[in-house]
C-alpha positions in Angstrom: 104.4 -6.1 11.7 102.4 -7.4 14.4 104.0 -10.4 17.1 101.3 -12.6 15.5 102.5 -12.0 11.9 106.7 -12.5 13.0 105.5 -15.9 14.6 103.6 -17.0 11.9 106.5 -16.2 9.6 109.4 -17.2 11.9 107.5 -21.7 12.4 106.9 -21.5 8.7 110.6 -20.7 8.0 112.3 -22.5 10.6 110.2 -25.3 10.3 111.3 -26.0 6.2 114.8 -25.6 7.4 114.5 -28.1 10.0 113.3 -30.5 6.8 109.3 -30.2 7.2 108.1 -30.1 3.4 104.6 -28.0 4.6 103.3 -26.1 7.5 99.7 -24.9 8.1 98.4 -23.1 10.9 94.5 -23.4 11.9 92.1 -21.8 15.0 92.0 -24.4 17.4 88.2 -25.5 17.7 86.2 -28.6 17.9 85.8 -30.5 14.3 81.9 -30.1 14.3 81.9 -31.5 10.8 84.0 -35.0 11.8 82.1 -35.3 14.7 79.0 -37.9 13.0 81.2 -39.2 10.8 83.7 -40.9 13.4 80.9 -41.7 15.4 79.1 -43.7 12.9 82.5 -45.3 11.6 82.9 -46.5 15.3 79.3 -47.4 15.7 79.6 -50.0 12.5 83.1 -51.6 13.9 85.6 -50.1 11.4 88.0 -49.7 13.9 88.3 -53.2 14.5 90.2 -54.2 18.0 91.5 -50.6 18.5 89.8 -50.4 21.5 91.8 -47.4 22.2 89.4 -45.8 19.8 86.7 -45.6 21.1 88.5 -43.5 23.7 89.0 -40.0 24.7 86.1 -39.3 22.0 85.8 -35.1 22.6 89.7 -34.6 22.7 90.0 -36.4 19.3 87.3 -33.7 18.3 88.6 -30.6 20.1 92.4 -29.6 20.6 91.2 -27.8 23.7 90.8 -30.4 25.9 94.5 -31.7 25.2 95.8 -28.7 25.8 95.4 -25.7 28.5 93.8 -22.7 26.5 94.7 -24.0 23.5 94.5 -21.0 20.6 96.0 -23.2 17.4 97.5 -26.4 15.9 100.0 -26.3 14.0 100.1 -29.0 11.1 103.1 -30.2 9.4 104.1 -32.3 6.7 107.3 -33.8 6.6 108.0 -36.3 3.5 109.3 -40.0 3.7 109.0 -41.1 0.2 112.9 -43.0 -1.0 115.1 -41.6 -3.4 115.9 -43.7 -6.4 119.2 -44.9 -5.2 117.4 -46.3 -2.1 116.2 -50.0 -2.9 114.0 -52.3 -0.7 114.7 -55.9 -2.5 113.6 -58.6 0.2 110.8 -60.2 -1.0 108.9 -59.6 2.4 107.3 -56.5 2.0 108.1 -53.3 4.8 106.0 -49.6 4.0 108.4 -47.8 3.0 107.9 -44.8 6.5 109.6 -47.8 8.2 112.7 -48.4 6.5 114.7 -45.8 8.4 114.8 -44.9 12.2 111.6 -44.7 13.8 109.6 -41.6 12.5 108.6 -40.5 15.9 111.9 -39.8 17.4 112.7 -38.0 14.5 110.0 -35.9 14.0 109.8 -35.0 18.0 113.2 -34.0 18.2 112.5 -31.2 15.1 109.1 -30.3 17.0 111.0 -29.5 20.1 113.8 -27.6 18.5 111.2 -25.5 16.9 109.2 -24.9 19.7 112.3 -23.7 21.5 112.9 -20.7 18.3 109.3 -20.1 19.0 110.1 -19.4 22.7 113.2 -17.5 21.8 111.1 -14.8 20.4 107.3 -15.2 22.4 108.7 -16.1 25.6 107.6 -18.9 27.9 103.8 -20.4 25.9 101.6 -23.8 26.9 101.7 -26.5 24.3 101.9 -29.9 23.7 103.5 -31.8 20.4 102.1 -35.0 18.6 103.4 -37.3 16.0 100.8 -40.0 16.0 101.3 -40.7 19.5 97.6 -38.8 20.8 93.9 -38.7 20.0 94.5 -36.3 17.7 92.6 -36.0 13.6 95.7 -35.3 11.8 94.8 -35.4 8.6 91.7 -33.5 9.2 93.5 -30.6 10.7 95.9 -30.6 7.7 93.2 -30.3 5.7 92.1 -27.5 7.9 95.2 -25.8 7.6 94.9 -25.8 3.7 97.8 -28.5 3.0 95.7 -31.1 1.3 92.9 -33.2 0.8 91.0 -36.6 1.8 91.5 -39.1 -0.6 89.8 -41.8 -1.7 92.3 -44.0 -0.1 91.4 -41.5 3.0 95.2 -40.5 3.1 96.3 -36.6 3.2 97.3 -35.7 -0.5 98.6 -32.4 -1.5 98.4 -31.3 -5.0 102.3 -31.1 -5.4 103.7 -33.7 -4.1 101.2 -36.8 -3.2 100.8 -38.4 0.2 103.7 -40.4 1.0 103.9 -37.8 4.3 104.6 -38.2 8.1 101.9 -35.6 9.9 102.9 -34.0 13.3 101.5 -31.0 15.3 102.2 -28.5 17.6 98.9 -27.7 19.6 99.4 -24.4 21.4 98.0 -21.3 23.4 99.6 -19.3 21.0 98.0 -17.2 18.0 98.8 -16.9 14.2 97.7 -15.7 11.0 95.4 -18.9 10.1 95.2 -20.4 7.2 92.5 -21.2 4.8 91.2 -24.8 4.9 91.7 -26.9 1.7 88.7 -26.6 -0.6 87.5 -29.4 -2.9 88.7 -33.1 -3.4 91.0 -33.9 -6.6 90.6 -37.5 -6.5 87.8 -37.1 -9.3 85.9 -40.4 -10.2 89.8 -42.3 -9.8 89.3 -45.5 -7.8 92.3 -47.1 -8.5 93.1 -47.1 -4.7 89.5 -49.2 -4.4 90.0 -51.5 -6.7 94.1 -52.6 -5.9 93.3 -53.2 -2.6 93.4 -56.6 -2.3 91.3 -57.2 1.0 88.8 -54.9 0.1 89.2 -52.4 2.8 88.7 -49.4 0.6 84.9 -50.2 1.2 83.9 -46.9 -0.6 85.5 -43.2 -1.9 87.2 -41.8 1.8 85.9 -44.8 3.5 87.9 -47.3 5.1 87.0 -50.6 7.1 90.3 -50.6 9.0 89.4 -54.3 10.0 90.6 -55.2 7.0 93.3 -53.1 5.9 96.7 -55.0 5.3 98.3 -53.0 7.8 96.0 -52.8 10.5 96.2 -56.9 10.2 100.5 -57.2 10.6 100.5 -54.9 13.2 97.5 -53.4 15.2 95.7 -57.1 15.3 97.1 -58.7 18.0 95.7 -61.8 17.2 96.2 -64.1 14.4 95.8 -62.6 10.9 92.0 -64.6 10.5 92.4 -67.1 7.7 89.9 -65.3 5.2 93.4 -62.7 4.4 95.3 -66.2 3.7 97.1 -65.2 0.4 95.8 -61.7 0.5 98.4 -59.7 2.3 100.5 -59.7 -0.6 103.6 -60.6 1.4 103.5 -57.5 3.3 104.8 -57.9 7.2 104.8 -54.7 8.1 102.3 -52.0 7.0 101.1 -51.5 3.2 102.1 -49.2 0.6 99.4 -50.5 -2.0 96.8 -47.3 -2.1 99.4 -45.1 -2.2 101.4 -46.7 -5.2 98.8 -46.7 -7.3 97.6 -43.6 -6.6 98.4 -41.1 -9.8 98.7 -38.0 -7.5 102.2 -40.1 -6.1 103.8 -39.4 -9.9 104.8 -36.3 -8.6 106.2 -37.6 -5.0 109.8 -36.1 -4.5 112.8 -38.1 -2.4 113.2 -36.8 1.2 116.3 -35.1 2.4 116.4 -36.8 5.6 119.0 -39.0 6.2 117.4 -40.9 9.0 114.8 -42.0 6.8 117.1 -43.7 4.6 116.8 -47.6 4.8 118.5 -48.2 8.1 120.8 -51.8 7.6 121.1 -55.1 5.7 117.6 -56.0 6.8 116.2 -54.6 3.6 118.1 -57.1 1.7 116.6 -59.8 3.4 115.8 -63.5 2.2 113.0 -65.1 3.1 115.1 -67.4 4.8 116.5 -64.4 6.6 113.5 -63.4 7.8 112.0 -66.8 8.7 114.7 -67.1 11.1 114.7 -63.9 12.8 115.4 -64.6 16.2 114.6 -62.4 19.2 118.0 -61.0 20.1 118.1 -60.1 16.5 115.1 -58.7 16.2 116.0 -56.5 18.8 119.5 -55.3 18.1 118.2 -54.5 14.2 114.8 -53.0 15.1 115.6 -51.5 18.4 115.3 -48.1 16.9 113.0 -48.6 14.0 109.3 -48.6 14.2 109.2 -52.0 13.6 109.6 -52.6 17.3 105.9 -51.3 17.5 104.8 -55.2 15.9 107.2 -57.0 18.3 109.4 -60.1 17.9 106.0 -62.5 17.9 103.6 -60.4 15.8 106.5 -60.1 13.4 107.4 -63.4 13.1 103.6 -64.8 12.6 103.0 -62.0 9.9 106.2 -63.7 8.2 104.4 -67.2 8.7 101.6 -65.8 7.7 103.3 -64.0 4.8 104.0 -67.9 3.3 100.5 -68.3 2.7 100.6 -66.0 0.1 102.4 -68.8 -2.4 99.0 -69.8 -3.4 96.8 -66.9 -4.9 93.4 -67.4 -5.5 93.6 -68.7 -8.6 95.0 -71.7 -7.3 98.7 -71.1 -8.7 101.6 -71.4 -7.2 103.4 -68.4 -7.0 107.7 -68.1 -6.4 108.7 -68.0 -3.1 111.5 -65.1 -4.5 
């Protein structure tokens, strides 16, 4: 067996005992085929007020430019989805990736302790890890490494077990037995991911205007939520779970095994009273390690303000504040 062929079988091993659900390996190159597409989805504003972007455009495209001869990226798969025993029951709405410790620390410090068996057996190698932190395609590199699709709702699914996934990488100058990338798309002629969302971001099948998506709104918008979303954001304060809930592929979603993704504190009990009056030292001392802290004290606070709005549908019915 060749060095190649004991790597690729060593990250694959360690990395489901360190609790990463998939791992797929693809040659590092630039995504030709993704190049147009994010492009024009810049070009027509989809991105909203991410500035950030419209940044670093060729890196997002090509692995090789964030990293010294970079050789492959690594994708992996690592699932946040609750167990049943793990209720949310405040009425203000949190996705369910941020009900435990923040996903980034968690998933770095796996990434790190894998690279380190790497080097225990290929010596010192260049690379760089990412967990949603860089200008990286994630979900189009899983997809190149074979793990899933594009939905509609333009989230990675797999076949077995939905999309209710974090996605991290390891870029590196090392080399592996590569993967195949994922053929087809199973979403068929479903839209149910189109037609629940109730701001209409889902503009199309695998096209989103992240302008309007619920979660771009609570907590990339730095501004006030604009008044057109006033009883559309469902009481959600922090992200959305909508397009994946109703997605049928997310019958066959599995509970996670890692603890630190279990909800983290009373919070997820909270009144609406509880949450109106949030103040900052709070916020801090609850959050302080939970990606919440990404919104802040005032962006939370005005997407719980904001939430209120949502006692009026558009019906013109009052709807129960609990």
């Amino acid at each position: 067996m060749n060095l190649r062929t004991e790597l690729t079988q060593l990250i694959k091993t360690r990395a489901g005992e360190l609790g990463f659900s998939f791992c797929g390996i693809s040659r590092a190159r630039r995504l030709d085929e993704e190049a147009s597409r994010l492009e024009q989805w810049l070009k027509e504003g989809r991105h909203g007020k991410m500035a950030y972007m419209e940044n670093h455009f060729d890196k997002r495209l090509d692995p090789r430019l964030l990293v010294d001869g970079a050789r492959s990226v690594v994708s992996l798969l690592i699932n946040y989805y609750p167990s049943a025993a793990e209720k949310y029951t405040s009425p203000l709405k949190v996705s369910k990736y941020a009900w435990g410790a923040d996903y980034h620390t968690v998933i770095r410090e796996k990434l790190y302790v894998l690279t380190g068996l790497l080097q225990e057996k290929a010596g010192e190698f260049n690379f760089r890890v990412f967990t949603d932190s860089a200008p990286v395609l994630d979900r189009a590199w899983a997809v190149n490494a074979g793990l899933g699709w594009i939905g509609n709702n333009t989230m990675m699914i797999t076949r077995r077990h939905g999309s209710f996934f974090f996605i991290a990488e390891i870029i590196t100058d090392l080399e592996f037995d590569y993967d195949q990338p994922f053929g087809g798309n199973y979403c068929g002629d479903c839209t149910r991911c189109i037609d629940a969302c109730p701001t209409g971001a889902i503009i199309g099948p695998r096209q989103l205007d992240a302008s309007r998506c619920i979660s771009y709104l609570n907590i990339e918008l730095k501004d006030e939520i604009p008044a057109e979303f006033n009883g559309k954001v469902n009481d959600w304060i922090f992200g959305c779970d909508i397009c994946q809930d109703v997605c049928p592929w997310n019958r066959f979603s599995l509970a996670n095994t890692e603890v630190q993704f279990s909800p983290a504190g009373e919070w997820v009990e909270w009144s609406r009273d509880a949450w109106e009056h949030l103040e900052k030292p709070v916020f801090g001392s609850v959050f302080g390690k939970s990606a919440l802290k990404r919104a802040g004290f005032k962006k939370l606070k005005n997407n719980v303000t904001f939430a209120g709005h949502s006692f009026i549908d558009e019906s013109g019915y009052g709807k129960d504040s609990d």
